[in-house]
C-alpha positions in Angstrom: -71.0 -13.6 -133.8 -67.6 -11.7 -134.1 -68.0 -8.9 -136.5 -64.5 -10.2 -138.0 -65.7 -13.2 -139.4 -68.4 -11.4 -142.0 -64.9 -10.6 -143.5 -64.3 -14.6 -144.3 -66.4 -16.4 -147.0 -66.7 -19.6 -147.9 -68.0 -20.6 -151.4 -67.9 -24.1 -152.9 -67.1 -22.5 -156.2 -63.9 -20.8 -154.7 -60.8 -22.3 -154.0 -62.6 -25.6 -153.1 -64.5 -24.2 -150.6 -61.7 -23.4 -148.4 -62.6 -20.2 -146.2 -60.6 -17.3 -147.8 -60.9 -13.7 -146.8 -64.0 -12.1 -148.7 -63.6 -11.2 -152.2 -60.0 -12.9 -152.6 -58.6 -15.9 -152.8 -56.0 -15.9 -150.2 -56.4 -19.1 -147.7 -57.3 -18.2 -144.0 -54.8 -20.8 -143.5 -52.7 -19.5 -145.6 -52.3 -16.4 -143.3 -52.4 -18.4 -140.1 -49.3 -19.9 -141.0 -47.6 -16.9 -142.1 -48.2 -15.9 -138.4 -47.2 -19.0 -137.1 -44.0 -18.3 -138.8 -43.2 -15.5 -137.4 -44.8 -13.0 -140.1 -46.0 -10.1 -139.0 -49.2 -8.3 -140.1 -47.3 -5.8 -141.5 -45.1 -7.8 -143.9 -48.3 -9.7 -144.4 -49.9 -6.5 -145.6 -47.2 -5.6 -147.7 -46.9 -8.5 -149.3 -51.1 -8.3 -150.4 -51.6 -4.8 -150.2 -55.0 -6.0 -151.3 -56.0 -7.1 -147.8 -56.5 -4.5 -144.8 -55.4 -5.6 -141.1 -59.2 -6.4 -139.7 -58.8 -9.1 -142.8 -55.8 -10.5 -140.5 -57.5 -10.0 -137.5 -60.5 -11.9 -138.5 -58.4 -14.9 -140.1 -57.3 -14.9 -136.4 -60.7 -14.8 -135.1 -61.6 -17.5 -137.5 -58.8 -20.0 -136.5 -60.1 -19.2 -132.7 -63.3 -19.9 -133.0 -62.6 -23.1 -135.1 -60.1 -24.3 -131.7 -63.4 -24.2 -129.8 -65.3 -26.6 -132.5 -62.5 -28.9 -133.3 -59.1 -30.8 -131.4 -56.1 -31.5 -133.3 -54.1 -34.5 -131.9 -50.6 -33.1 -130.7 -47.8 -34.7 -130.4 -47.0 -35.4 -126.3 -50.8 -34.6 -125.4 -53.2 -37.1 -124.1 -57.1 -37.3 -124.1 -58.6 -36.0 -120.8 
């Protein structure tokens, strides 16, 4: 297991059980789409200085290892 991902928790008694980095309640997704849009970790860090960059990396590492579980339909694609 990636070393990153001891830095996500998931907990049915926070923020609906949505993974969130450890001991916050900031959305991995959350941060995913701040990177999708363009965000870098930097302005991500200095807008929650209470986060360190492994927690971006491993929000990263999360959304990776959850591409290998899981397809999302897109639009143009077809099913092999």
């Amino acid at each position: 297991m990636n070393d990153l991902l001891k830095r996500i928790s998931v907990d049915p008694q926070v923020c609906f059980g949505k993974p969130c980095i450890h001991g916050t309640r900031i959305w991995v997704s959350l941060l995913l789409d701040f990177l999708a849009a363009g965000d870098s970790i930097e302005k991500i860090l200095e807008n929650y200085p209470q986060l360190k960059r492994e927690d971006i990396l491993a929000a990263i590492a999360y959304g990776a290892e959850m591409s290998r579980e899981r397809f999302v339909d897109l639009p143009g694609s077809t099913a092999a």
